[in-house]
C-alpha positions as CSV (number, residue, x, y, z in Angstrom):
1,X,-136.6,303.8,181.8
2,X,-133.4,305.4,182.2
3,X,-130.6,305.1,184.2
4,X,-128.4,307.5,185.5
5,X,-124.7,307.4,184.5
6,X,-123.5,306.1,187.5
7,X,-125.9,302.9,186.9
8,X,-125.1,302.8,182.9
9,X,-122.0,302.9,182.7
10,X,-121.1,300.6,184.8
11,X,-122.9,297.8,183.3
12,X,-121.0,298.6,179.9
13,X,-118.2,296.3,181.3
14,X,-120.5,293.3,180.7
15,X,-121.9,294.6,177.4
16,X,-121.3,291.8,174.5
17,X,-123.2,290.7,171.8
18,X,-125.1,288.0,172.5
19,X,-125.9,289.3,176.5
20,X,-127.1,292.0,174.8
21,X,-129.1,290.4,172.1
22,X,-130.7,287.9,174.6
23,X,-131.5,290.9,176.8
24,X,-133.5,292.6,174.3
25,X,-135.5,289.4,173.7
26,X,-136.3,289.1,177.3
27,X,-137.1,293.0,177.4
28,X,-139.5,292.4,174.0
29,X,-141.4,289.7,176.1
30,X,-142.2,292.0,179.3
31,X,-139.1,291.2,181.4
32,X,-137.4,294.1,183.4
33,X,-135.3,292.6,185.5
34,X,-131.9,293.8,185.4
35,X,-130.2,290.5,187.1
36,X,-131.1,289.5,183.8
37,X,-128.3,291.3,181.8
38,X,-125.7,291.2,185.0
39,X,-126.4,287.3,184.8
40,X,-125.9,287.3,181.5
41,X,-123.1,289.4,181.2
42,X,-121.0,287.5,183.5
43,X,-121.5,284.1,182.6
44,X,-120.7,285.6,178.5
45,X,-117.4,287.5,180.6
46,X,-116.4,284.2,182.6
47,X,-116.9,281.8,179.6
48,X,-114.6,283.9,177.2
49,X,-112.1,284.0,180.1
50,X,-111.9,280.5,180.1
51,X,-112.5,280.2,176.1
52,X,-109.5,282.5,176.4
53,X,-107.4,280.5,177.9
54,X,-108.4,277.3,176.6
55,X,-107.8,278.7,172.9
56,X,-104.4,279.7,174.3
57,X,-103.3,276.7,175.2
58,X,-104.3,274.6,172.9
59,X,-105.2,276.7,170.2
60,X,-101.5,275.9,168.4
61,X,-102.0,272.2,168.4
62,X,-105.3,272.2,166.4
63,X,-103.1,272.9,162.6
64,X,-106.1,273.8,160.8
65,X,-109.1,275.6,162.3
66,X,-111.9,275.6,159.5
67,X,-111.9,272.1,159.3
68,X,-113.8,272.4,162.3
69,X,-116.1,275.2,161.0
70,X,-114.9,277.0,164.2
71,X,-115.3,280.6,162.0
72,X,-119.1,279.5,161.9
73,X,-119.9,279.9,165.4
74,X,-120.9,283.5,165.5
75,X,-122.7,283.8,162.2
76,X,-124.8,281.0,163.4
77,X,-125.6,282.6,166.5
78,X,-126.5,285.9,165.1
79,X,-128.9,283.8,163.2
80,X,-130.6,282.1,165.8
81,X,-130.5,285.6,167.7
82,X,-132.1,287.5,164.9
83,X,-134.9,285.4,164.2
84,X,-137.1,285.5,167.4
85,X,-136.3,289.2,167.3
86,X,-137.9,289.5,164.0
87,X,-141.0,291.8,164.5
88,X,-141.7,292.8,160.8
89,X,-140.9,293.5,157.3
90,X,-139.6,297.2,158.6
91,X,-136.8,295.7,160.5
92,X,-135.4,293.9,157.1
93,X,-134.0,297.0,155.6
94,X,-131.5,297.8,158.6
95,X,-131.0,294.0,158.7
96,X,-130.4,293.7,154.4
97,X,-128.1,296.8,154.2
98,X,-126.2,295.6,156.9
99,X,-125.7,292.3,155.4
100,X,-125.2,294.0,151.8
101,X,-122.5,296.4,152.7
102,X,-120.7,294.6,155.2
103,X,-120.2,291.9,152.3
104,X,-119.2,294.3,149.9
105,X,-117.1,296.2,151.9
106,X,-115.3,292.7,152.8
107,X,-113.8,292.9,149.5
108,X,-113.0,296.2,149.3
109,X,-111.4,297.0,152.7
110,X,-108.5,295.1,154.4
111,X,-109.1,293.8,157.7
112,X,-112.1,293.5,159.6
113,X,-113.6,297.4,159.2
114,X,-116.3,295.9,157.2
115,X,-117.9,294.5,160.3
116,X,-118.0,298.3,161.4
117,X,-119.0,299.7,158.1
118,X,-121.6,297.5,157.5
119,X,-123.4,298.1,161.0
120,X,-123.1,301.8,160.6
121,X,-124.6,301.5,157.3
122,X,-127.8,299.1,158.9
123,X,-127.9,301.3,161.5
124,X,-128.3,304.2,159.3
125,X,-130.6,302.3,157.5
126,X,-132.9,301.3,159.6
127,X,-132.9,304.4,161.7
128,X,-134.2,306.6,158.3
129,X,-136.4,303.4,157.7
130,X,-138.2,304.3,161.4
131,X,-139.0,307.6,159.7
């Protein structure tokens, strides 16, 4: 159902990524519990607090990131996000164009506005794909 505004957007404070992701998983199996999310949400708000932090403080002494494979954390756990929410092949063209713009836009704009870009386009995508 829906929720009022007073209710919504409230809960916008704990919105993230994966919260929201592992929300809509526990939606897809029949849960409706909102404690779910708020759970969620503040354990994802506390641990980047701390994560914060942490990286602050020793952040500098670590001279060279990638060694670590640090900048693979979040694709890996879009990954392992995606594919229990995979419900058929009509779901794959948001999920391509996405993928396909974002990493062509990469080369082609500075910063990180082909993150942006490339969800737009999915979005778009798979939005006229519903159709």
């Amino acid at each position: 159902g829906e929720l009022p505004g007073w209710q919504a957007y409230p809960s916008l404070f704990l919105l993230a990524d994966n919260n929201w992701a592992a929300s809509m998983r526990y939606r897809a199996k029949g849960g409706s519990d909102a404690g779910f999310y708020i759970g969620s949400g503040l354990v994802t708000w506390a641990f980047w607090v701390l994560s914060s932090v942490a990286g602050q403080v020793i952040g500098g002494g670590i001279p060279d990131p990638k060694r670590f494979a640090i900048d693979l954390v979040v694709p890996a756990f879009f990954i392992a996000m995606l594919v229990p929410n995979w419900k058929g092949r009509r779901e794959a063209v948001g999920w391509g164009v996405a993928a396909a713009v974002s990493v062509t836009a990469s080369y082609l704009v500075p910063g990180w506005w082909f993150i942006v870009i490339g969800a737009v386009a999915g979005a778009l995508a798979g939005g006229f794909a519903d159709d």
